[in-house]
C-alpha positions as semicolon CSV with decimal commas, in nm:
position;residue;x (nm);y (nm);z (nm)
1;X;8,893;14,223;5,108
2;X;9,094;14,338;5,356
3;X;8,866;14,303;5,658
4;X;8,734;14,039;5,505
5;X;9,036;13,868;5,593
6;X;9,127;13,992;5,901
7;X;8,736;13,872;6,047
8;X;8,793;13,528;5,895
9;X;9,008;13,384;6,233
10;X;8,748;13,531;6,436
11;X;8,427;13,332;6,256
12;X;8,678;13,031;6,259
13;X;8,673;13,085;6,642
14;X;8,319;13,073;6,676
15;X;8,228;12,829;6,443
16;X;8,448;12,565;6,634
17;X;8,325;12,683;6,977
18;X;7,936;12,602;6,820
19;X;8,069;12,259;6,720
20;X;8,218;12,190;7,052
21;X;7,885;12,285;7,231
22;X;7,660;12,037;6,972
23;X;7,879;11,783;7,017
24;X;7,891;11,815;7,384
25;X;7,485;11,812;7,379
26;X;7,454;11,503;7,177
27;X;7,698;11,332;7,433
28;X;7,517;11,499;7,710
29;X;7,151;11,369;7,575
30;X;7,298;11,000;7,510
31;X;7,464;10,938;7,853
32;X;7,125;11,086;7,971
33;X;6,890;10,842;7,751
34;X;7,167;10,519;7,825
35;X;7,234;10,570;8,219
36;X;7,024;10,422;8,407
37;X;6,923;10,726;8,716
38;X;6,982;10,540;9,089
39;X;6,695;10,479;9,341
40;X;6,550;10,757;9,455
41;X;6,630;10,631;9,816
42;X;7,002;10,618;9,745
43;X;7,191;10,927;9,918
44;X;7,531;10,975;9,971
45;X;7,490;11,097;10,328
46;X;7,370;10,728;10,389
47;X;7,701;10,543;10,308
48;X;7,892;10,406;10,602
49;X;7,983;10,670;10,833
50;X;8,291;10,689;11,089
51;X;8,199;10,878;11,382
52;X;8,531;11,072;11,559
53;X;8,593;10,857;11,896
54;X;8,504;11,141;12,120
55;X;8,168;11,191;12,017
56;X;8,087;10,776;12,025
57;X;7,863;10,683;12,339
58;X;8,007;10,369;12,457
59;X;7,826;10,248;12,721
60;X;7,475;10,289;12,484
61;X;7,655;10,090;12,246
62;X;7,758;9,839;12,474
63;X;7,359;9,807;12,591
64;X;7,198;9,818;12,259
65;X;7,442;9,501;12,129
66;X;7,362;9,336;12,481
67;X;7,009;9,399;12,485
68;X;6,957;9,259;12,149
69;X;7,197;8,920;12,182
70;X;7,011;8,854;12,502
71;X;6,717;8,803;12,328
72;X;6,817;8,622;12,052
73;X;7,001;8,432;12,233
74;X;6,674;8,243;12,397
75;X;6,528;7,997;12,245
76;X;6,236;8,036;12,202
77;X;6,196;8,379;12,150
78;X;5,945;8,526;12,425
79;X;5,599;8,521;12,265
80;X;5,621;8,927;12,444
81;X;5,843;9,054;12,167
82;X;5,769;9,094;11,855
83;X;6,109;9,002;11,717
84;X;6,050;9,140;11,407
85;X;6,006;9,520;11,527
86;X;6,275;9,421;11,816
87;X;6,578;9,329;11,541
88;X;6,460;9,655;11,334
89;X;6,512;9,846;11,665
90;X;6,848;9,715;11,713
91;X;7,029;9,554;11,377
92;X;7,004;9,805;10,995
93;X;6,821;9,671;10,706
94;X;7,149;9,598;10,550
95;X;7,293;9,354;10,849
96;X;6,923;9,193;10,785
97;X;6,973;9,149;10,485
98;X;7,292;8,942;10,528
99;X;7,207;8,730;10,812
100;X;6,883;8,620;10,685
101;X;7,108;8,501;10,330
102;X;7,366;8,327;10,567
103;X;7,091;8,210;10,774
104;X;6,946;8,038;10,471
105;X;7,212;7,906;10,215
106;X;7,416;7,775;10,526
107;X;7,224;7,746;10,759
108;X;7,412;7,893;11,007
109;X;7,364;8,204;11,221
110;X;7,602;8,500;11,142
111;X;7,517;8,685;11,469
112;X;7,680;8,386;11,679
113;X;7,865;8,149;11,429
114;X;7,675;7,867;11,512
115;X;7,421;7,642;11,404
116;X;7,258;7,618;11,753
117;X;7,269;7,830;12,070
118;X;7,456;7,679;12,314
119;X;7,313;7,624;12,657
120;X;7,584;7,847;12,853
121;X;7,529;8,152;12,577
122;X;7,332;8,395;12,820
123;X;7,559;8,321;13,156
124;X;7,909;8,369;12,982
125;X;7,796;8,617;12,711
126;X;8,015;8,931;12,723
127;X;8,061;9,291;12,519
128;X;8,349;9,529;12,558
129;X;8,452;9,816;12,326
130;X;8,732;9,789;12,100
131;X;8,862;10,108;11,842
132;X;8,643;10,346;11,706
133;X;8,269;10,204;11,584
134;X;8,421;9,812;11,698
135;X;8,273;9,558;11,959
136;X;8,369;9,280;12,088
137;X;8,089;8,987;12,178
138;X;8,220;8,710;12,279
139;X;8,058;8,365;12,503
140;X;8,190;8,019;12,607
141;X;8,044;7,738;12,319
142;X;8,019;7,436;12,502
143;X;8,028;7,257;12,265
144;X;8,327;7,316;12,118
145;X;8,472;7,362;12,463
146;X;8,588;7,705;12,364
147;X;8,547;8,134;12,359
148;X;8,363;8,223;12,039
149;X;8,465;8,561;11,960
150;X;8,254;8,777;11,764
151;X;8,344;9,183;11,630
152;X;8,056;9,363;11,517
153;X;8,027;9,763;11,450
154;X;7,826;10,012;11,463
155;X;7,672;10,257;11,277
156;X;7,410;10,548;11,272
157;X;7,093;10,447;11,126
158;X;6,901;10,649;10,913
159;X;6,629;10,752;11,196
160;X;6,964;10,855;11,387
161;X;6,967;10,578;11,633
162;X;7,275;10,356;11,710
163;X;7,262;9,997;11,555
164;X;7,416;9,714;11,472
165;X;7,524;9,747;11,156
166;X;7,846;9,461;11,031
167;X;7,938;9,133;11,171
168;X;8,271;8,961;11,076
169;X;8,226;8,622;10,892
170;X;8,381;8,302;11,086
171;X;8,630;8,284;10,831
172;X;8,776;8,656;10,964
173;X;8,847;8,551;11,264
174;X;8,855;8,858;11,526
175;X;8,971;9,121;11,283
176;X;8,847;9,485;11,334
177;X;8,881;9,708;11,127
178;X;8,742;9,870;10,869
179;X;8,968;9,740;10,582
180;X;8,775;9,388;10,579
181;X;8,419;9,533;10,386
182;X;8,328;9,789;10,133
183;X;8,269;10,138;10,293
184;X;7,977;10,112;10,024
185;X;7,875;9,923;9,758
186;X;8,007;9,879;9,433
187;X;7,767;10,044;9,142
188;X;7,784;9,873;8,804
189;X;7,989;10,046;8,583
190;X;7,820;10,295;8,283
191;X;7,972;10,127;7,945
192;X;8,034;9,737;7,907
193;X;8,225;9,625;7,648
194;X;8,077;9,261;7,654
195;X;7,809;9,041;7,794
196;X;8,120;8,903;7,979
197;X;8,214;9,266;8,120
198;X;7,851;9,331;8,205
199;X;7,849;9,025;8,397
200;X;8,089;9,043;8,604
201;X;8,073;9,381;8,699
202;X;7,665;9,281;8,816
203;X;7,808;8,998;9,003
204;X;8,077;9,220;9,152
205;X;7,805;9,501;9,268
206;X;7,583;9,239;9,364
207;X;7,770;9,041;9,623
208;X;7,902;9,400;9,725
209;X;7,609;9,457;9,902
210;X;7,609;9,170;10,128
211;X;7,973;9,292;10,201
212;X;7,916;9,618;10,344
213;X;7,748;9,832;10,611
214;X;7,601;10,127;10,378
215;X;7,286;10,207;10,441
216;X;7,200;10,187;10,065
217;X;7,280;9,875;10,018
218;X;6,914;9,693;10,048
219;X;6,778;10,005;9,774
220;X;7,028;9,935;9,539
221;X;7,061;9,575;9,483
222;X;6,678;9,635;9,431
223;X;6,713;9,876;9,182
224;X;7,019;9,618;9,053
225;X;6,768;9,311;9,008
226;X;6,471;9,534;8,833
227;X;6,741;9,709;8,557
228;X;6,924;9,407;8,515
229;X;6,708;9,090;8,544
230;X;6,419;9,006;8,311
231;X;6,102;9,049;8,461
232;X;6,028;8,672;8,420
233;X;6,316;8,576;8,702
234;X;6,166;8,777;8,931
235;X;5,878;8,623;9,138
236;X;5,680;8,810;9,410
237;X;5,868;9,098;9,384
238;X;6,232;8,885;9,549
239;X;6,529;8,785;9,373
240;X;6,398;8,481;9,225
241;X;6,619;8,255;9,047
242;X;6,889;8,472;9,189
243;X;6,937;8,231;9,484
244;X;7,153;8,062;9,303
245;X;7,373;8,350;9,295
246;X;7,377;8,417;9,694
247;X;7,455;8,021;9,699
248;X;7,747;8,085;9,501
249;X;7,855;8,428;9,746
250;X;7,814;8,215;10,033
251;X;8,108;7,992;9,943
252;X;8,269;8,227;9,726
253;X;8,435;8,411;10,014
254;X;8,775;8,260;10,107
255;X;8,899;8,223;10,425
256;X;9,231;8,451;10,362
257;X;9,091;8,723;10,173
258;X;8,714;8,882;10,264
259;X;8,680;8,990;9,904
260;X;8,429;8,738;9,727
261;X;8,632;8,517;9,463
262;X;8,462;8,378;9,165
263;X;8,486;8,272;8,804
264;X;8,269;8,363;8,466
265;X;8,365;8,200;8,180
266;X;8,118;8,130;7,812
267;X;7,985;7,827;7,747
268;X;7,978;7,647;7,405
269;X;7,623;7,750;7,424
270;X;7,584;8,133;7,239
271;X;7,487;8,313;7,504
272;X;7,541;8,109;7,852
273;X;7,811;8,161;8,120
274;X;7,888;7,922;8,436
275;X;7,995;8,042;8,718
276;X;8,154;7,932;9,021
277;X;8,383;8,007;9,254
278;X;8,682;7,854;9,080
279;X;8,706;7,519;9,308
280;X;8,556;7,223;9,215
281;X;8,264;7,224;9,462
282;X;7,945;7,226;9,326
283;X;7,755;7,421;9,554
284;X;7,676;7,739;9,377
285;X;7,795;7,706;9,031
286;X;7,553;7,790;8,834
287;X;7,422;7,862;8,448
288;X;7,363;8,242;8,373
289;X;7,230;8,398;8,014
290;X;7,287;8,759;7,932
291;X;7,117;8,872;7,599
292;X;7,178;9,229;7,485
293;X;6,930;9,478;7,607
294;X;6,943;9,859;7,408
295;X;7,274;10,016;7,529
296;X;7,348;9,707;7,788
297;X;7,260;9,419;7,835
298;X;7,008;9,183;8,022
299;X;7,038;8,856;8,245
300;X;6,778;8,645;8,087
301;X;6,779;8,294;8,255
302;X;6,984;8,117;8,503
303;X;6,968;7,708;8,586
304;X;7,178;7,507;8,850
305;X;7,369;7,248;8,755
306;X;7,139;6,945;8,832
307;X;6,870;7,118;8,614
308;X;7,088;7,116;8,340
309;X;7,291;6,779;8,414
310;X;7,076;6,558;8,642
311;X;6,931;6,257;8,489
312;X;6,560;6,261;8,428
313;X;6,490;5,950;8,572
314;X;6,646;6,008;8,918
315;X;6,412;6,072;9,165
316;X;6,381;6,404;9,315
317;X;6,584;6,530;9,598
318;X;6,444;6,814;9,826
319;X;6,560;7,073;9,996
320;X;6,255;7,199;10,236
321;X;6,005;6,946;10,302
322;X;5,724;6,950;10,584
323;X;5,914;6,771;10,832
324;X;6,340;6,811;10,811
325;X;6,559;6,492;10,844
326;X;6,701;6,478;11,196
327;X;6,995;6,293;11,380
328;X;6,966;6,101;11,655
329;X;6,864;6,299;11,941
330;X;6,869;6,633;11,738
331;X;7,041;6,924;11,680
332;X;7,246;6,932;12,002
333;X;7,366;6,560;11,937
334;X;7,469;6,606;11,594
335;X;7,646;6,903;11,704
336;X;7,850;6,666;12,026
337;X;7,864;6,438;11,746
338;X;8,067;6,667;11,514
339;X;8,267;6,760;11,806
340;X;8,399;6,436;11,939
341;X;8,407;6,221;11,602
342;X;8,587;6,497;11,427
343;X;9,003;6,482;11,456
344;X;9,229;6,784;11,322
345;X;9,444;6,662;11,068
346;X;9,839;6,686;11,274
347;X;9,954;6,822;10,895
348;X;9,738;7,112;10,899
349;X;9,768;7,166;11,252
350;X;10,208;7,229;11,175
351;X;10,049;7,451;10,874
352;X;9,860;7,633;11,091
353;X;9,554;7,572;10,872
354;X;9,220;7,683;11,052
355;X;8,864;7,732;10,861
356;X;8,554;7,649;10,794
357;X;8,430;7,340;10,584
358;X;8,049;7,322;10,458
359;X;7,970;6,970;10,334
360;X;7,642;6,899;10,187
361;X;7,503;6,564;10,168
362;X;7,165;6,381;10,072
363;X;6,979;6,219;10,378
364;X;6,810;5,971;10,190
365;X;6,442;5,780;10,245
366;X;6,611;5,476;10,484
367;X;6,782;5,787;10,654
368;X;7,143;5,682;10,512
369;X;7,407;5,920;10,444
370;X;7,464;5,959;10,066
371;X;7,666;6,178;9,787
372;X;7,857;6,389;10,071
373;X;8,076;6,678;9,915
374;X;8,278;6,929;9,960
375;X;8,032;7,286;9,928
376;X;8,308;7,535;10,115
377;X;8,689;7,433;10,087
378;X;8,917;7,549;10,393
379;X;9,221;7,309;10,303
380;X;9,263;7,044;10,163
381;X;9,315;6,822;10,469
382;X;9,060;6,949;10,657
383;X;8,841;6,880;10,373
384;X;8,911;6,516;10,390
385;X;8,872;6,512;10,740
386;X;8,554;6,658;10,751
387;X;8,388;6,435;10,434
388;X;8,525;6,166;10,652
389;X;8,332;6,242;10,956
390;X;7,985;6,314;10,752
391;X;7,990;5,986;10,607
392;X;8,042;5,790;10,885
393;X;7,727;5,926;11,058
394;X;7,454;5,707;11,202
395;X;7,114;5,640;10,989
396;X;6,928;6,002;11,033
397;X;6,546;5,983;11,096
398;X;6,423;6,081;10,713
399;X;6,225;6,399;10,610
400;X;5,869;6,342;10,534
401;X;5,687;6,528;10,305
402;X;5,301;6,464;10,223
403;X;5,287;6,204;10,485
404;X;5,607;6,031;10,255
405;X;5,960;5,966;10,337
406;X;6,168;6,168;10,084
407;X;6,532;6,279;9,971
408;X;6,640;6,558;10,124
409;X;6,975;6,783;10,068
410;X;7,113;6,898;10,390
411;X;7,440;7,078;10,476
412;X;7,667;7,112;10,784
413;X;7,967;7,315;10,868
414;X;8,268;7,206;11,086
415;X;8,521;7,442;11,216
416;X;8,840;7,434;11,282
417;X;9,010;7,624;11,501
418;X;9,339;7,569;11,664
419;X;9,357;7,685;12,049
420;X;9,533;8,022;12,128
């Protein structure tokens, strides 16, 4: 009985350390069976890298930025280059990415801030080196009778070549520095407490790869859609309905903070969620459904608001149609138009208030100007000012579609800037 009792502590011992290893292998096996593995084509080594100043090859950087804006910066393009294989050579799949979204939800080209090349772009264009990975690009827009200023950095590709890979949005100004975008993007968290939770933490990781130069960032917010969007949402193999959420990240970026800023909140519908980002512009807010999916959960559907609140009976507006409404003259006028018509407000001038303002309005089939709103907020002054100016525009010449005049959404942005 004696040694009995003295073994006793020692079987204790090992009892507890045999429950301490099951448990740990049931935890193990669910994290395993519940966490979704990352693409196969996400790597670590591929997240933004610094390079150390000394080993940086200015004067290559300097050429690969020029060579590439002084080809896009024609228009047309040379039917020589294939400008497809020519932007691959010179810009990352994740700046791409990013320009084409910008390019498309307002209309507006990231690489030069503008709508339309100006005619003195090639003679005055310039690129000098700032700190580190940072450029400067800067030309004369004659339009707006002013230097457009443009940082952009670089990184190292994955086939080792030097590229393009960040451009700072208008509303940045000329800051350079790393401190404005994510050094990589944001991965969804493991556990969500919520279909809330879940939510936002997809919306955060989503819109974080738009806002970054990591390589990884085209890989992942593929793997993001297939894991966390029903199959049905997807259509030939894009985003599909997910448009609506790059709508709302195109507005949802301030103009004082880089950081996208947005709101989720339920519906009285079980189940639904609008977002938007927290102003009360329409452009972007949207309907999303999240349904619970094993472990996590799944974004099911997602509706704008005019499929949900439009009247039946109104007659359809477009937004692409076979031949695009036009202002007098085209795309150059509308542009001197915007420029001379538009006055900034003396208020927010004493504020110091500068930004930029995206109003979208319907061009209708007479080519009148009609429901013109307020998509992107900069103040609210310069708001009014810029409404003001939209909808006292001349009769456009109407889109046609099917031989038909039609209704067509368009959208415009007006900057203001005040001089140095």
């Amino acid at each position: 009985m004696e040694t009995s009792s003295k073994k006793r502590p020692f079987y204790i011992l090992v009892a507890s350390l045999l429950l301490v290893v099951g448990i740990g292998t049931d935890l193990y096996l669910w994290y395993r069976a519940s966490h979704k593995a990352l693409p196969k084509s996400y790597d670590k080594q591929y997240q933004a890298t610094q390079q150390t100043e000394a080993s940086i090859d200015t004067a290559a950087d300097i050429k690969i930025i020029r060579e590439f804006y002084e080809v896009s910066g024609q228009d047309p393009i040379p039917d020589t280059i294939d400008w497809m294989a020519f932007r691959k050579r010179h810009l990352t799949q994740t700046l791409i990415d990013y320009i084409e979204l910008i390019g498309t939800h307002c209309d507006y080209d990231a690489m030069t801030r503008s709508q339309d090349t100006p005619t003195s772009f090639l003679k005055t264009l310039r690129v000098r080196a700032l700190k580190g990975d940072w450029y400067m690009v800067s030309y004369y827009a004659d339009y707006e009778k002013e230097w457009m200023r443009i940082p952009v950095r670089m990184v190292t590709d994955r086939d080792g070549k030097r590229k393009i890979g960040f451009v700072t949005d208008a509303s940045q100004g000329e800051k350079a520095t790393d401190s404005i975008f994510y050094p990589q993007v944001l991965r969804m968290g493991k556990v969500h407490r919520n279909a809330q939770s879940f939510l936002q933490d997809f919306y955060r990781s989503y819109m974080s790869t738009y806002l970054t130069p990591d390589l990884n960032a085209p890989a992942y917010r593929k793997w993001l859609v297939n894991h966390y969007v029903a199959k049905a949402l997807r259509t030939d193999g894009g985003d599909g309905v997910l448009y609506l959420l790059c709508e709302l990240f195109s507005t949802a970026v301030s103009n004082k903070h880089w950081q996208p800023h947005y709101q989720l909140k339920p519906t009285k519908q079980t189940g639904w969620y609008e977002a938007s980002d927290g102003t009360d512009a329409d452009y972007g807010r949207h309907y999303v459904k999240v349904e619970k999916a094993g472990n996590d959960y799944l974004i099911t559907d997602m509706k704008s608001l005019e499929e949900d609140d439009e009247p039946e009976d109104r007659e359809e507006c477009f937004e692409i149609v076979e031949q695009m409404p036009e202002f007098p003259g085209g795309q150059r006028k509308l542009l001197e138009y915007l420029g001379s018509h538009t006055t900034y407000p003396e208020s927010a001038q004493k504020q110091g208030l500068e930004g930029r303002v995206i109003i979208s309005f319907v061009v209708e089939k007479d080519g009148s100007i009609a429901d013109a709103k307020v998509e992107r907020s900069a103040a609210p002054d310069l708001d009014t000012e810029a409404l003001r100016v939209v909808r006292a525009m001349p009769l456009w010449k109407p889109g046609m579609h099917h031989g038909d005049p039609v209704r067509v959404k368009f959208r415009v942005p007006i900057t203001f800037r005040l001089s140095e």
